[in-house]
C-alpha positions as CSV (number, residue, x, y, z in Angstrom):
1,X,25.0,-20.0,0.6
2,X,26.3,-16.9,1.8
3,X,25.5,-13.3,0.1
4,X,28.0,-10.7,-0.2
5,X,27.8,-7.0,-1.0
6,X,29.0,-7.6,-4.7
7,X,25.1,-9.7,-4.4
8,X,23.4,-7.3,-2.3
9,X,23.8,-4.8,-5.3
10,X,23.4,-6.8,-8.2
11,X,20.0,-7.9,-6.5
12,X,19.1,-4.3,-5.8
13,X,20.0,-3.5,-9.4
14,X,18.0,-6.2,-10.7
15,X,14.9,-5.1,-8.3
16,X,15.5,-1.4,-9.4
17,X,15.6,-0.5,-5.9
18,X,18.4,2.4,-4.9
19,X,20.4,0.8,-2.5
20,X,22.4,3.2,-0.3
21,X,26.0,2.1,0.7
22,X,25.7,1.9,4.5
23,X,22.5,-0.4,4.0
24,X,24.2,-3.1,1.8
25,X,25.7,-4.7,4.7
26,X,22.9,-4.6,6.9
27,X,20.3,-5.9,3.6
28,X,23.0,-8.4,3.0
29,X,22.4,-10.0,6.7
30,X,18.8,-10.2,6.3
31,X,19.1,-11.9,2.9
32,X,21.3,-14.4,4.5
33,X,18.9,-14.9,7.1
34,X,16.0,-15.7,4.9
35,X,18.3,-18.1,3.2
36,X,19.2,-19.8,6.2
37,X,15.6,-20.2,7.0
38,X,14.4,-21.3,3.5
39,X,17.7,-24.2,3.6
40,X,15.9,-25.2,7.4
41,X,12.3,-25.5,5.8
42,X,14.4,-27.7,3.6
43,X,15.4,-30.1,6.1
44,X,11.8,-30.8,7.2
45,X,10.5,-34.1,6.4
46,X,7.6,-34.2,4.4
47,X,7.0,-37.6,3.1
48,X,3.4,-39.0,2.8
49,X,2.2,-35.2,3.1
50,X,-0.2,-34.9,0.6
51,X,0.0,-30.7,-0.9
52,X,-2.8,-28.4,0.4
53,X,-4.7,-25.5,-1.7
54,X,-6.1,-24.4,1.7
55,X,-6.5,-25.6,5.4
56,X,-10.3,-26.8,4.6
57,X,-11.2,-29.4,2.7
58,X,-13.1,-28.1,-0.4
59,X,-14.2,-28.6,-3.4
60,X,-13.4,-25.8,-6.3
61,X,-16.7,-24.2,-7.6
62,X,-16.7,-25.3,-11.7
63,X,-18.2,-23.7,-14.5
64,X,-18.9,-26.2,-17.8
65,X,-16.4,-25.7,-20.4
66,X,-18.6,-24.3,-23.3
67,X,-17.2,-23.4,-26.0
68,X,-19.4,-20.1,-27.6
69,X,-19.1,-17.7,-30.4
70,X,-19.7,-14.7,-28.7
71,X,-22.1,-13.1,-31.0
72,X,-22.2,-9.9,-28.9
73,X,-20.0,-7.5,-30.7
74,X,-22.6,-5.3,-31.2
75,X,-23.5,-5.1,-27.1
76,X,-19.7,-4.5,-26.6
77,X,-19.3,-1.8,-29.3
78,X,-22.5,0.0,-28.1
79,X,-20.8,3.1,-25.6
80,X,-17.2,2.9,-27.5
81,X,-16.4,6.2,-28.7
82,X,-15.5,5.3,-32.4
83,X,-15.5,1.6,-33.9
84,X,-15.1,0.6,-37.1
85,X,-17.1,-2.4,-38.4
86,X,-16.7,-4.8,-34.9
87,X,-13.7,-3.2,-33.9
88,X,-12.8,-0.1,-31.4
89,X,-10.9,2.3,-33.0
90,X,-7.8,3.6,-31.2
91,X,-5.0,6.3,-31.7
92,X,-2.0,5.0,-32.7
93,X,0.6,4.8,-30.0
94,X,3.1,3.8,-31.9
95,X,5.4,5.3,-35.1
């Protein structure tokens, strides 16, 4: 896959970055360069690679899955500049 300057600008559009005209050539170079080294990493063999979360082996730290009520509305609500019943009270941000 090859990117051209008509894809340089769409991407730069799409990214909201200002894109002058003498860098699209030069962006569109390096893009292509990425590419070509994403399609390499492609071509690597890895069958009977098992996927790594990190390069130790480890075991994730758990929490039990308890499922509570809360109950502390009143803790929450205590510095909140207005509330109304168990609620903060906002201004309205939209018409």
């Amino acid at each position: 896959m090859s990117v051209d300057q008509a894809t340089v600008r769409r991407i730069a559009h799409l990214a909201r970055i200002a894109v002058e005209d003498d860098e699209v050539e030069r962006l569109g170079g390096e893009l292509n360069a990425i590419l070509a080294f994403v399609a390499e990493l492609s071509s690597v063999d890895v069958d009977g690679v098992e996927p790594l979360t990190s390069a130790l082996p480890m075991q994730m730290k758990k929490r039990q899955d308890v499922v509570t009520d809360g109950g502390f509305a009143d803790d929450v609500l205590a510095n909140a500049p207005e509330r109304e019943d168990h609620y903060f009270v906002v201004p309205k941000v939209i018409e």
